[in-house]
C-alpha positions in Angstrom: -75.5 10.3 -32.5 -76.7 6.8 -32.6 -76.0 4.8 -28.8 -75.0 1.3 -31.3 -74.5 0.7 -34.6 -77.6 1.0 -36.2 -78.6 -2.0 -38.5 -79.7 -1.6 -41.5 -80.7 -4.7 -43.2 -83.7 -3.2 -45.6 -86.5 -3.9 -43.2 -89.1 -1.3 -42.6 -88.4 -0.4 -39.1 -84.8 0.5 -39.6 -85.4 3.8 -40.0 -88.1 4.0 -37.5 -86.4 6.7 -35.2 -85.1 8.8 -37.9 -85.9 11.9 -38.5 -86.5 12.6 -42.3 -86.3 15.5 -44.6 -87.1 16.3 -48.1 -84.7 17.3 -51.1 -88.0 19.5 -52.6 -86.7 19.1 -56.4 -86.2 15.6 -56.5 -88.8 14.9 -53.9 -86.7 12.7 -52.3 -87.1 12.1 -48.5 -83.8 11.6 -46.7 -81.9 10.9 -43.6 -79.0 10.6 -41.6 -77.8 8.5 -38.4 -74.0 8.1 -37.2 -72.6 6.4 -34.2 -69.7 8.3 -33.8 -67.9 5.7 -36.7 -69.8 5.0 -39.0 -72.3 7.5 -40.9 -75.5 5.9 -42.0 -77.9 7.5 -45.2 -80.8 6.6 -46.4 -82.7 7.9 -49.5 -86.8 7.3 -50.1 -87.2 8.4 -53.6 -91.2 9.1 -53.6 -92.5 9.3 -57.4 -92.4 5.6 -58.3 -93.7 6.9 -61.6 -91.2 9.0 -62.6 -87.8 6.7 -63.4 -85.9 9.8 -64.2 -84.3 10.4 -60.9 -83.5 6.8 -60.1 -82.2 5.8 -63.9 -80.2 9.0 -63.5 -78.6 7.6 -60.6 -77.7 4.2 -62.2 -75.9 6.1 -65.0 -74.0 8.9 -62.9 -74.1 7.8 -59.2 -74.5 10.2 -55.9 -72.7 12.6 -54.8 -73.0 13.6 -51.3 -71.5 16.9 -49.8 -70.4 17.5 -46.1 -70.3 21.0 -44.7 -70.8 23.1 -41.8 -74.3 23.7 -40.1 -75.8 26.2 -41.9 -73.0 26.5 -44.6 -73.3 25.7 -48.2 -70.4 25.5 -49.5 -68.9 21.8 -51.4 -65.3 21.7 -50.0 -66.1 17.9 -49.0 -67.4 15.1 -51.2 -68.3 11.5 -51.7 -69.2 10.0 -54.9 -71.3 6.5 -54.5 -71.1 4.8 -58.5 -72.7 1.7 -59.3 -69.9 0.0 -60.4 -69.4 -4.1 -61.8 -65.9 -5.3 -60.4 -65.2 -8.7 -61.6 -64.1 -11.3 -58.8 -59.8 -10.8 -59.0 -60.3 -7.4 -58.3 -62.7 -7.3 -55.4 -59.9 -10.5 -54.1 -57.3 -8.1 -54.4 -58.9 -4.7 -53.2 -60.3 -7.2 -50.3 -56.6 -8.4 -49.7 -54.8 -4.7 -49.7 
């Protein structure tokens, strides 16, 4: 657990105490911080030349599953779409 919010701007060193691990099929590098209220993930997707990963993700989005240590099971999920709102909604979903 993270002593402060981390802050995560999209600089280089944000990440620089985080301790990274690899999804082997998509040779993705990833990792995760929290601070006890917010949970923080960051995905390094290392093929540059091979779109297919991160075109699949503009189409479909991320899911990403919670479970147990050492359990792999889906019973918790959160799906991340890319997703154009136009301005009166993100006014009223900002004012609700």
């Amino acid at each position: 657990m993270a002593a402060e919010p981390k802050q995560v701007d999209g600089q280089d060193n944000d990440w620089a105490d985080g301790s990274f691990l690899n999804f082997k099929s998509a040779d993705v590098d990833y990792a995760v911080a929290n601070d006890g209220d917010h949970l923080y993930l960051i995905f390094i997707f290392k093929d540059k030349k091979d779109k297919q990963g991160m075109s699949t993700i503009e189409v479909t989005g991320v899911k990403i599953y919670l479970s147990e240590a050492g359990k792999k099971n889906k019973d918790v999920a959160f799906h991340f779409q890319k997703k154009l709102v136009k301005a009166e909604e993100t006014i009223a979903r900002l004012e609700s």
